[in-house]
Structure formats: structure tokens, C-alpha cells
N, C-alpha and C positions, 0 to 999 in steps of 0.2 A: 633376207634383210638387205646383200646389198643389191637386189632389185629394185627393192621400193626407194633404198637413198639416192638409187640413180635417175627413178622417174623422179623423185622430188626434185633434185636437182636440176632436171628436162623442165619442169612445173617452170621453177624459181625461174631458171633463163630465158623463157616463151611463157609468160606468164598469160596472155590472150583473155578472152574473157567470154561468160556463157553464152548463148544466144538470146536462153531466158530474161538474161540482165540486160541485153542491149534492145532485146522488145520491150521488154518495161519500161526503160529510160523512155522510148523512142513514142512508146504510149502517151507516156506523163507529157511529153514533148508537143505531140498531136493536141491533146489533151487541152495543155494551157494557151496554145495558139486559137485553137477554137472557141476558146471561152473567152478570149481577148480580141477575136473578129466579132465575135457576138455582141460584147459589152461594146468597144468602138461603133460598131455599124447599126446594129439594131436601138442598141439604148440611148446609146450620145449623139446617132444620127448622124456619124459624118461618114462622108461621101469614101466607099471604096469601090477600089476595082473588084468587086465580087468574083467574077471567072478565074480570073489569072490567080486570084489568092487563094480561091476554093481546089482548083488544079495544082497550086504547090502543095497547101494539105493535104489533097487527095492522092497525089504522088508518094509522098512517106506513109499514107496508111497504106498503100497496095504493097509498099517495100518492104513493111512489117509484114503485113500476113503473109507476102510471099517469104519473109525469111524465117516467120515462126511454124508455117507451112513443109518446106525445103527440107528444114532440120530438125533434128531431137530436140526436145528444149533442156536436153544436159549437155550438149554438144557446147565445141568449144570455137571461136574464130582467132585466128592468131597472123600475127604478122601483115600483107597485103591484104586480107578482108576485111580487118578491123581498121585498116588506113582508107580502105574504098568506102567502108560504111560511115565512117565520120566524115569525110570529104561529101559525100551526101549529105550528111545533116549541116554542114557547116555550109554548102552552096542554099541547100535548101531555105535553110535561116536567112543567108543573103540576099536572096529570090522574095520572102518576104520582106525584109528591110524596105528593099530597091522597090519595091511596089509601094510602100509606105513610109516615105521619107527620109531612107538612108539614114545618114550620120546623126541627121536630126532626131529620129524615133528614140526615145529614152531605153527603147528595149533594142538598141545596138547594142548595148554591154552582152547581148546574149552570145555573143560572137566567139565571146570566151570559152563557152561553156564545150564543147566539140574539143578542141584544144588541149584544156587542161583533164580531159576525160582520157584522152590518147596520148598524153602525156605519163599516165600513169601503164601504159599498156603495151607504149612503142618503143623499139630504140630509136637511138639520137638521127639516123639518117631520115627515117621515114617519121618523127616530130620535128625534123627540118621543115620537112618537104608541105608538112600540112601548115606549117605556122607560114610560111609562102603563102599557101592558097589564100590564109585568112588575111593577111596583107595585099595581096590581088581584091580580096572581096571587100574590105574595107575602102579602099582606094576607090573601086568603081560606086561604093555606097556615097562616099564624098563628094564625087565629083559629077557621076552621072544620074545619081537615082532621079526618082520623080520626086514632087513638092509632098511634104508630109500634111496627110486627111485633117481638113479646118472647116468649122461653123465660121463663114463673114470672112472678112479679111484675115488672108493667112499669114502670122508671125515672119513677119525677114530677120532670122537668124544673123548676123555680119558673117561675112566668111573667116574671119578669124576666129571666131567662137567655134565656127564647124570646126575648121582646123585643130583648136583646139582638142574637142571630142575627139576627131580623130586620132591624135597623137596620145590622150589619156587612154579609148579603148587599145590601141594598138602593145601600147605601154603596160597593161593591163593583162592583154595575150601574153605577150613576151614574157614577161613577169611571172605568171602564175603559171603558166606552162613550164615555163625552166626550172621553177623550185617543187614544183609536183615532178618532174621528170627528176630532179634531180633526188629526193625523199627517196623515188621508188626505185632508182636504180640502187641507193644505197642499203634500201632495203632489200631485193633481190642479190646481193653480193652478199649481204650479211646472211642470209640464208644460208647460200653457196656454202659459204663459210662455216656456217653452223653444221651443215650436212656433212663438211668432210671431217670434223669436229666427232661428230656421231658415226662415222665412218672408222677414225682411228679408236674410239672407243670398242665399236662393235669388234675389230682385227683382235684388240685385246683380251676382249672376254671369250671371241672364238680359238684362240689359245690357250687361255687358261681351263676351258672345256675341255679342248684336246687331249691336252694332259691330262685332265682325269677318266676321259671316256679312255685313253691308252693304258693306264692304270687299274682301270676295273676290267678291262678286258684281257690284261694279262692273268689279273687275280681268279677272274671267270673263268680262262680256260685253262689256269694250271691243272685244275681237279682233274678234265677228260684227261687231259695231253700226258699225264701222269700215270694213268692207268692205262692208257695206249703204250708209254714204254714199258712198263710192266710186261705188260703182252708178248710186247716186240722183243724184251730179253729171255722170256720162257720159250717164245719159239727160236729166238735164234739157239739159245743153251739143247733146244733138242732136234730143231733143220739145219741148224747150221752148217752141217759139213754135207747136207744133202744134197746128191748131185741133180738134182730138177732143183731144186726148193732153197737150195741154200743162200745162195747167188740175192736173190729175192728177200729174203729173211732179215738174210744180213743188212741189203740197201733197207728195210723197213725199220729195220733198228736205229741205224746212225740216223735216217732223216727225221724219227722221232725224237733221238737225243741233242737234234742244229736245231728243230721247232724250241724246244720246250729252251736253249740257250737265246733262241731269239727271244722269246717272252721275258724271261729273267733280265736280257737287256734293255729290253724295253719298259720295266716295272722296275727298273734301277736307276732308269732316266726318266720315267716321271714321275719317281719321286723325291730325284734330286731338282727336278723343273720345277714342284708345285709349289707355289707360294705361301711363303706365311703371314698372314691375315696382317700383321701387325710388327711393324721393326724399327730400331731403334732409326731417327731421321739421317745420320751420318751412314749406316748400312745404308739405307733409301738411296741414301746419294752417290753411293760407290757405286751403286746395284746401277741406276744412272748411268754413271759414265760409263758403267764396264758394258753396258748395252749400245755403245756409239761403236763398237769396236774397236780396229786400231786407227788412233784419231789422227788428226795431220798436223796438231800441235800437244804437247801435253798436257792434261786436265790435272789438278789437284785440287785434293780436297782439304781443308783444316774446318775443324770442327772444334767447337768449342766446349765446356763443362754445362752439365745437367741438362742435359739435351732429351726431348722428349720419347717414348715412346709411338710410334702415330700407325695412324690405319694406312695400309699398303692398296692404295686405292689405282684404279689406270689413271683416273685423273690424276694424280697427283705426280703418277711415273712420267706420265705423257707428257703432262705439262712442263715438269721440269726438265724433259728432255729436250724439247723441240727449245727450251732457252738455249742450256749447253750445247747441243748443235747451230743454233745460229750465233753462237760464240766463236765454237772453235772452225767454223767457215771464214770467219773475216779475221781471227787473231794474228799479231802476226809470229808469235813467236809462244804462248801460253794463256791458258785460259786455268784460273783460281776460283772454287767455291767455296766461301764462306760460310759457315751456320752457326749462331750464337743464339741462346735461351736464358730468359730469365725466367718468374715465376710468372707473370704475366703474360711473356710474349715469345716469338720465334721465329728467327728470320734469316733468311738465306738471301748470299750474293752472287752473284756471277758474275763475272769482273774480266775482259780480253783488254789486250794491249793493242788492237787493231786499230783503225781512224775513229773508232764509234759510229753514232748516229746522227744522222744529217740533223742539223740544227731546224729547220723547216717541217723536219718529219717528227721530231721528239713530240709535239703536242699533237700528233694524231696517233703515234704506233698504241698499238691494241685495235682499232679498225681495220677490217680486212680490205684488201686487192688499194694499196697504197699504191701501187707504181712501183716504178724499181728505185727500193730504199736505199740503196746503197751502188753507185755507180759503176764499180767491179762484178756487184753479184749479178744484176738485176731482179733480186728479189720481188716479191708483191705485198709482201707483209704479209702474209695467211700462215705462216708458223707461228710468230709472234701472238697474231690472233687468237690463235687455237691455244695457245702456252696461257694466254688470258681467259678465255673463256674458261677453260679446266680446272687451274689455279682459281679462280672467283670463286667455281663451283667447290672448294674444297675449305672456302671462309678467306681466303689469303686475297691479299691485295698488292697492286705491282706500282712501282716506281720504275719507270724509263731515264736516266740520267745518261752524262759525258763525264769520265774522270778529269782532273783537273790535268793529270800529266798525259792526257790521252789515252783514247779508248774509251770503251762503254761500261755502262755498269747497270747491270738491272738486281734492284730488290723487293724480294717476296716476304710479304710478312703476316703471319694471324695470330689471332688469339691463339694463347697454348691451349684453352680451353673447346676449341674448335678442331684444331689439328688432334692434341693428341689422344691414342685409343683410351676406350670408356674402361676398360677393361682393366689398364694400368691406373687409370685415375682412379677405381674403386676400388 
């Protein structure tokens, strides 16, 4: 399992894309270019350069079938090949532009389309570098293309109108490539996030395993280990003083009776480890802290009357932990948890005396990889993150505040009906 979270995580980071996918586009692309030479040239009769425009087409069909040819069609391209293969389509689009009227062609807007496709695909160095090209190619479509294909006298655009276009396509690029790169980066992060999320759940549950696979396996092999010292005391009570045999006897005895004390300690400790299903929420919270170790400021807890029951979930350990830890990281001197209940509700605080939360970050903390939240720690925000996504999963919702006398204060709150166990409630 943590194979797979770590190629997801490879996925999420180099996210690349099929080869199948980028021949299809690239088809569809072929596709309506040749339906749009046909309709222009053959039906509406106006004048093109047939060669040079049948040779740009015919250039991207050889580069498809050599690249659906070359590769699997589950194969992936990631990084410089998906930057060299859009840089093709986007010269190549320009190549036709420039052959039929540049800026002026209404299907410049297609300029875009390369862009924001590789926007979803690249990082930021290498969607620099392409949003360049399509501003070199837009530029030379302004300035230098040929006159766009006319029946009679051909339309004189003003050059400020061109202008114009050109600054709305370019604006257009710019635009819709930086908020597609930007969607997808924050989607790729949120992933991330999500994986180590599933990550620290997984540590949990392969602990909680632990202990009972150590558990059955003491209780499994008390039976043999039992009757091997059996054995081991009737031959040392009759070899024992044997002078070949005794020596022997004897070491078979004692390593049978250190075995069978190993077992017994190991079947005392897990199950004094194994958890119980369901605890009152102020145990929860002790159980909590007392899992941070020795902390660097003191942790207390006050807990209030009629306080629930609740299911002993990792989400709800986790999450609460990773608060109390990024509490007692910035306090400066104590970190206090609160928990009061009523019949309705149930909420806990977490409350440090530290500087708090940057004023600028409070309305984004729960989004992961912020930056460094906090100028001392350099934090990124992915505990926070994780402290919310677990917590949500468990019905509770989180408030990010500053106390008034300084410091922070986050509160968790859900339905009691939500949080606590089915069990006590029936």
C-alpha cells in the first residue's frame, strides 16, 4: 500500500498525459483544419496557397502516426515531450495563420488552444517558455503574415483594429493559460495532500494490526511452547545431572522457559496497546496529548460536564493531533484544550499563547502547501490540511481564529449525533 501512495504521488507531481489523448486531440485538430481548407477553398472559392497549407497539414498527420506508431497507446509523455509536442502544434497553427491572414483570420483565437492544454500538464518554467513562443507567433502573425484569402476587393482592416486583436488574443493566452495552470496545480497539491493524508491513516491501521497479529500469535503459540516445556522439565528432572546430556538439557529448559516469558510479554503489551472501539471524548484527548510525548510547552486539558461517548476512529486521533502539535510548536509558553457538550453539540478548542495566524493566511488555512505560515516555522500548511480533511471526515467542522489577547485558537465542532458512538446512544 505504501507503493501505490507513492506512485500516486509520482502521478500527482508529473501528471503528463497519454499518447492516445494527445493523437486524438491532434486528429480532431487535423480534422477541422481540413474541413475548414475545404469549406474556404473549394466551396467559397477563395484563393489559397494550396501547397504550403496542404504541407503544414500533412506535417502534423506524419507526426501523429509517427507518434501513435513510436509508442503504446497507454504510454505516457511527461515533462520535455509534451512541451516539444505542443510547441509543434502551436508553430504549426501559426504556419497556418501566417499563410492566411494572420491576426486578421477569426480563427487566430485558436492560438489559445496549445496553451491552455499545456497549462494543465506543465510546470511553471516550461508554461513560461511556451506562452513566449505563442507571443513570438502572434507578433509575426501581426506584423508579417500574408493578406487574408478575399472574393474582390480585400477588406483593409486599420491597423489598430489588428492591434487590437492582437492584444485581446494575447490577453486571452495569458489569461486562460495562468488560471488553467493555476486550477491544476492546486489540484495536484491537493492530491499530494490527500495521499499523505491516506498515508498517515494507512501507519495507523498497520499498527492497530500489529497489535493484534502480536496478540494471536502469542495466544497461537502458547499451546506448542507449553508443551515443549513440559518436555524440557521431564528430561532435565531425569538428564539433568547427565554427564554427556546434561549440560544440553538443562540449556533446553531455560531457553524454553525466556521463549514462553517472551510471549507472555508480548501478549501483556498488546493488550494493554489494543484499542478500545469507543472512549469517553476527554480520554480521546488525554490519549492525544499523551501520544505527542514529552511536549516543549505543557498541554492541558479541561473538559467540561456530559460529554460524549465517541467512536475511537485514526481520523479523529490524527486529526486532532496534528492541531495539538502545531500548537505546541509555535506556543510560547502552553497550549489548553477545551471540550464542552451539550445535548446537541460538541466542541473542542485548542487555544496556544504563541503570535497565532498570520492575518493574510487565516482565510486560506485548510488548503495544503500555503508557504511558510508562520515566519519562524516555515511551515506549508499540510498538517493543518490533514487535521481538516480527517476532522470533516468524522462530521466536525473547523474554525481558524486569533485570540483577542494573542495567539491562536482553532475550534472543532459536530453534531453530537454524529460524533458520538451508536452504541452508547442505544
Amino acid at each position: 500500500m505504501d507503493q501505490s501512495l507513492s506512485l500516486v504521488a509520482a502521478a500527482l507531481e508529473r501528471p503528463g498525459v497519454r499518447v492516445r489523448t494527445l493523437v486524438t486531440l491532434r486528429w480532431i485538430a487535423i480534422g477541422g483544419q481540413c474541413a475548414t481548407l475545404v469549406y474556404v477553398g473549394l466551396y467559397l472559392r477563395f484563393p489559397l496557397l494550396w501547397p504550403s497549407l496542404i504541407s503544414a497539414v500533412l506535417a502534423a498527420a506524419v507526426l501523429n502516426v509517427g507518434l501513435g506508431t513510436l509508442y503504446p497507446r497507454n504510454a505516457r509523455l511527461q515533462g520535455n515531450a509534451v512541451l516539444l509536442h505542443l510547441a509543434f502544434d502551436l508553430v504549426q497553427a501559426g504556419v497556418l495563420l501566417f499563410l492566411t491572414g494572420g491576426i486578421a483570420n477569426p480563427f487566430a483565437v485558436l492560438i489559445v488552444v496549445p496553451v491552455t492544454i499545456a497549462a494543465s500538464l506543465l510546470p511553471a518554467r516550461a508554461m513560461a517558455m511556451l506562452v513566449t513562443l505563442a507571443g513570438v507567433v502572434l507578433f509575426l502573425l501581426w506584423h508579417w503574415a500574408m493578406p487574408l484569402p478575399w472574393l474582390g476587393e480585400l477588406p483593409r482592416l486599420p491597423m489598430l483594429y489588428q492591434f487590437g486583436a492582437l492584444v485581446a488574443v494575447a490577453i486571452a493566452t495569458i489569461f486562460l493559460g495562468g488560471y488553467v495552470w493555476q486550477v491544476s496545480a492546486e489540484a495536484r497539491g491537493r492530491g499530494r495532500a490527500l495521499v499523505a493524508t491516506e498515508a498517515a491513516l494507512e501507519r495507523e491501521a498497520k499498527m492497530a494490526a500489529l497489535g493484534a497479529l502480536a496478540a494471536a500469535a502469542a495466544h497461537e503459540l502458547g499451546g506448542p511452547l507449553g508443551t515443549i516445556t513440559l518436555i524440557a522439565r521431564d528430561l532435565r528432572a531425569a538428564l539433568g545431572n547427565d554427564p554427556v546430556y546434561g549440560k544440553d538439557v538443562r540449556l533446553l529448559d531455560a531457553e524454553a522457559a525466556r521463549s514462553r516469558s517472551i510471549l507472555v510479554g508480548i501478549a501483556r503489551r498488546a493488550e494493554a496497546d489494543e484499542p478500545l472501539p469507543s472512549l469517553p471524548l476527554d480520554a480521546v484527548l488525554h490519549e492525544v496529548v499523551a501520544s505527542q510525548g514529552p511536549a516543549r510547552v505543557p498541554v492541558t486539558v479541561h473538559a467540561g460536564k456530559d460529554l460524549p461517548v465517541v467512536r475511537r476512529t485514526p481520523e479523529l486521533l490524527h486529526g486532532l493531533a496534528n492541531l495539538v502539535d502545531n500548537a505546541v510548536r509555535h506556543a510560547g509558553s502552553a497550549v489548553t484544550l477545551a471540550v464542552q457538550a451539550d445535548r446537541r453539540s460538541v466542541a473542542v478548542t485548542v487555544t496556544d499563547d504563541g503570535p497565532g495566524f498570520p492575518e493574510a493566511l487565516l482565510p486560506r488555512l485548510g488548503e495544503p502547501y500555503l508557504g511558510p505560515s508562520r515566519s519562524a516555522s516555515g511551515g506549508t500548511g499540510l498538517g493543518i490540511f490533514i487535521a481538516t480533511t480527517l476532522l470533516e471526515r468524522t462530521g466536525g467542522r473547523i474554525v481558524f481564529a486569533n485570540r483577542d489577547g494573542g495567539g491562536a485558537r482553532v475550534d472543532v465542532r459536530w453534531q453530537r449525533a454524529h460524533i458520538e458512538s451508536p452504541r452508547v446512544s442505544a
